[in-house]
C-alpha positions in Angstrom: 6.7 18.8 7.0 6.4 16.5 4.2 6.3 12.8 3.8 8.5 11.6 0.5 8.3 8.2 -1.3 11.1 6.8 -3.6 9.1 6.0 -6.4 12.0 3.9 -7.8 11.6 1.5 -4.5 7.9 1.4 -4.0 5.9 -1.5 -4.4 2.6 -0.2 -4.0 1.3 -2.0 -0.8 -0.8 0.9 0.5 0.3 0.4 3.8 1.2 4.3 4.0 -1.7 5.9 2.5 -3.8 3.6 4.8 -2.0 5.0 7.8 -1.7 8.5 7.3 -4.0 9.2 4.4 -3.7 12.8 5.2 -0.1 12.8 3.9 0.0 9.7 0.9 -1.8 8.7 -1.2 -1.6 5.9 -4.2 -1.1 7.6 -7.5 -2.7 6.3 -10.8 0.3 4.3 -11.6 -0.2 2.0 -8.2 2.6 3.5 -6.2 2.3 5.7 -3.5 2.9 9.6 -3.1 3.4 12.1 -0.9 0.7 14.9 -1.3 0.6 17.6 0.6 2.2 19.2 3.9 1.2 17.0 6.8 -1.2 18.9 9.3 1.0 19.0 12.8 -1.1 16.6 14.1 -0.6 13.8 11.6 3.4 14.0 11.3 3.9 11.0 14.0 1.3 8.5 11.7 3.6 9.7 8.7 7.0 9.0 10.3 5.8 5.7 11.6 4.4 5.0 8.3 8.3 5.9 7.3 9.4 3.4 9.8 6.7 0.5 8.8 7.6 0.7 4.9 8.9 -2.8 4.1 10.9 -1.4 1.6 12.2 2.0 3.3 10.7 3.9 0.4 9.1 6.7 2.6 11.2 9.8 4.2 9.8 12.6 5.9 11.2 15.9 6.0 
């Protein structure tokens, strides 16, 4: 699995890559990105981290 971020509705707040660093991370133009596959372990963090975006930006598939 994967964790996705709209870049289009993103607004940067870091929330995501602070709670599941493992599968987002902030990108160099201040908006977050999805990474790399998400270990087994770390796939809850990244679909609460879907469910915790104030903007519904993140999807994880």
């Amino acid at each position: 699995m994967k964790g996705y971020v709209d870049q289009d509705l993103c607004v940067g707040c870091g929330m995501c890559a602070g709670s599941c660093p493992e599968g987002f991370r902030m990108a160099e133009n201040g908006l977050a990105e999805g990474w790399q596959e998400l270990p087994p372990d770390c796939v809850d963090n990244a679909k609460q981290a879907a469910e915790d975006c104030p903007v519904g930006a993140i999807t994880v598939k």
